[in-house]
N, C-alpha and C positions, 0 to 999 in steps of 0.2 A: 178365216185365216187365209192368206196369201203370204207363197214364198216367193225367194227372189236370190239372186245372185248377186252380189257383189263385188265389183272389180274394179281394183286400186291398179293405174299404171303410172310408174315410175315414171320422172321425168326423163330417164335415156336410158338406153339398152345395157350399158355396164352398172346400173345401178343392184343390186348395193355392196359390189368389189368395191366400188370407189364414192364409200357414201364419206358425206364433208361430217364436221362434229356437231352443227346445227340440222341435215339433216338426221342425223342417229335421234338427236333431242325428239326431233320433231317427231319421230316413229316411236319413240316414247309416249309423245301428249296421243296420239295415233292408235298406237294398242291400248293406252287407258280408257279412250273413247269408247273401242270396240266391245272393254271388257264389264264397263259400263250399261253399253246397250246389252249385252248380254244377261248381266245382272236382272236385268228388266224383263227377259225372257223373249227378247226381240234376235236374239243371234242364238243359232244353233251352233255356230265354229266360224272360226276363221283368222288367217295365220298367211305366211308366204307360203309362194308355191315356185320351187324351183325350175323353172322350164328351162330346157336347153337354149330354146329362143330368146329367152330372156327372163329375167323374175318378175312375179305381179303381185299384189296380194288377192285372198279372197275373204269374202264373210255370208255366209247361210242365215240369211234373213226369213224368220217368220212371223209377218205383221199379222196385228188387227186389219180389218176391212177400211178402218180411217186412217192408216198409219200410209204414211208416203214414203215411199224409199228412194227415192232422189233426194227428197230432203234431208234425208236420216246423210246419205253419201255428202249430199253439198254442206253438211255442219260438221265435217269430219275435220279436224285438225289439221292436215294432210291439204286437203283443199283448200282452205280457208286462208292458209297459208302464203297462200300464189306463190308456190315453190317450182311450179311446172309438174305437178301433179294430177292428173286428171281421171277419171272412174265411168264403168259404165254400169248398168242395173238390168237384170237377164229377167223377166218372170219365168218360174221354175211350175207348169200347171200343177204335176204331183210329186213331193218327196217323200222317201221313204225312212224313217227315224228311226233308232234305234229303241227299244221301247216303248216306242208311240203308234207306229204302224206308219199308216199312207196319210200325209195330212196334205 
């Protein structure tokens, strides 16, 4: 298993004060996806993160040894889109889970 961070940045800094009603849609297909790979047991969370700098999304990624997490990001709704959305992917060496311990 490897974990991994991932991070959704919005197309601009007042997103989402001023999100349009296609993107709202779109953060729709976006957290389906997420809650999808989760389903799978591939997402441990992930949700907005309000930062005063700006908001991002995250999602706590814990793949198999063959599982790609760029690709898991680049097939995100959100991306695909070319909304002006773009993500980056952290490896995380050790997390520590609630009921699982150190994975």
């Amino acid at each position: 298993m490897k974990n991994y961070l991932f991070r959704l940045i919005p197309p601009r800094a007042t997103f989402p004060a001023d999100i349009s009603a296609a993107e709202a849609a779109l953060m729709q297909q976006h957290a389906a996806y997420w809650s999808g790979l989760m389903q799978q047991g591939k997402v441990i969370a992930f949700g907005p993160v309000a930062d005063p700098r700006g908001a991002w999304g995250v999602g706590l990624l814990q793949l198999d040894d063959g599982d790609d997490a760029h690709a898991l990001g680049a097939a995100d709704p959100a991306i695909l889109a070319n909304a002006g959305f773009s993500f980056e992917v952290h490896p995380m060496p050790k997390v520590v889970v609630a009921g699982r311990g150190v994975a």
